[in-house]
N, C-alpha and C positions, 0 to 999 in steps of 0.2 A: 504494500500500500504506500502512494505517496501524498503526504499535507504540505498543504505552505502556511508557514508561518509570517501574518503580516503585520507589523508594528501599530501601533495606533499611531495618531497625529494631531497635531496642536491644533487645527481647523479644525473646530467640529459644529455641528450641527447647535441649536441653542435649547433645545427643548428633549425630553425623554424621548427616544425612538429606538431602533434594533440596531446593534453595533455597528453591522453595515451602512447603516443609513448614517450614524453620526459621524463618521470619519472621510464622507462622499464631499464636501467643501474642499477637500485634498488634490490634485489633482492629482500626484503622485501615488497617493489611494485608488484613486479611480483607475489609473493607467495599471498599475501592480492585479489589482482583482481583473480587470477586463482580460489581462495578460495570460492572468491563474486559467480563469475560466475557457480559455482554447488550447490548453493543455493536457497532458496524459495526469495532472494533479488529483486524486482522487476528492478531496478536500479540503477548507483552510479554513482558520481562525487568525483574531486576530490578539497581541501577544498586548495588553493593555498595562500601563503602569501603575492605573488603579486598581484595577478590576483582576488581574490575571493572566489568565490565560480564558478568552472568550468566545462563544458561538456566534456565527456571525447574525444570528438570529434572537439572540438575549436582546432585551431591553434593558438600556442604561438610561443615565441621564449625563448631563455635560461635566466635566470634570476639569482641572486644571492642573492636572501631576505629570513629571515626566522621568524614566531614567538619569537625564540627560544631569538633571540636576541633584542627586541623588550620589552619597557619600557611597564610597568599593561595597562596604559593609549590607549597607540595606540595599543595592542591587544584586548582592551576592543571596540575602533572603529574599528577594523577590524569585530570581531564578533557581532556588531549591524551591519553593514554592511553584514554579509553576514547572519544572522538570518534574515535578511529583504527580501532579496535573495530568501533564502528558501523558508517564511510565505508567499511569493507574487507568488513562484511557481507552490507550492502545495496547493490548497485552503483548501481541507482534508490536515489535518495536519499528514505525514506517520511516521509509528516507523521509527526511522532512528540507523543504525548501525554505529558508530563510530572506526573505523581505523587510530586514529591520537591520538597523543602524548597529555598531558595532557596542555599545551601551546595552542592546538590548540581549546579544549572542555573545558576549565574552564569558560568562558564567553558566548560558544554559547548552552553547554545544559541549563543552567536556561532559555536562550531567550526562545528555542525552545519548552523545557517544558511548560513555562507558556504560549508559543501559542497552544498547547495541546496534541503534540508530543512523545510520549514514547521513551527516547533514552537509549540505548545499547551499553556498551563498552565490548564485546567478547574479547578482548586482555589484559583489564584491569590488573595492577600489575606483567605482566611478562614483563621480560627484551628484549632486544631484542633475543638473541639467543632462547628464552624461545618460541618465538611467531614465531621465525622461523621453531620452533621443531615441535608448535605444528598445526602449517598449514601445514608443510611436512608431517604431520601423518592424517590432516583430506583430503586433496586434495589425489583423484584418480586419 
């Protein structure tokens, strides 16, 4: 089985709606999921710094947290945290596709690895506009 895992983002929607819906103001949201979805991806959530590890279908509401800001320590328990999430989800352990910032993956691919996981970062080392070029040239 393969997931992608896609970061949340600071654009969000201003009212309760379904995690997809609030992080759709992104463009780089919008471009990542439209990308996921003409894939052999089985799945994807996305990997929120309030909330988790999330359905793309939960109803949140708007939030204002990020990794980004966020001392080694309490990103290192967010990421057992939501590596828990995962290992407890999927009992197969699925390659998982990584769509988030290096904030978000420095703590949760070792978890994920050594529970037996092959993880993939496709965006890796390009900037952002880099990754928006290169999703607008692979999405039909």
């Amino acid at each position: 089985m393969k997931i992608a895992l896609v970061s949340c983002t600071k654009q969000k929607k201003e009212f309760p709606c379904s995690a997809e819906e609030m992080y759709m103001p992104s463009t780089l949201f919008k471009k990542i999921t439209s990308y996921i979805k003409q894939t052999d991806i089985d799945d994807w959530y996305i990997l929120s710094a309030k909330y988790g590890l999330l359905n793309k279908n939960t109803i949140i509401s708007p939030y204002d947290v990020t990794l980004v800001t966020m001392i080694a320590e309490e990103r290192r328990e967010w990421a057992d945290r939501v590596g828990e999430e995962l290992i407890s989800e999927f009992t197969n352990q699925p390659e998982i596709y990584f769509f988030a910032g290096e904030k978000y993956r420095q703590y949760l691919v070792p978890i994920l690895e050594n529970a037996g996981s092959k993880c993939h970062v496709p965006l890796k080392g390009m900037q952002i506009g880099e990754q928006l070029q290169y999703l607008s040239n692979q999405i039909q």
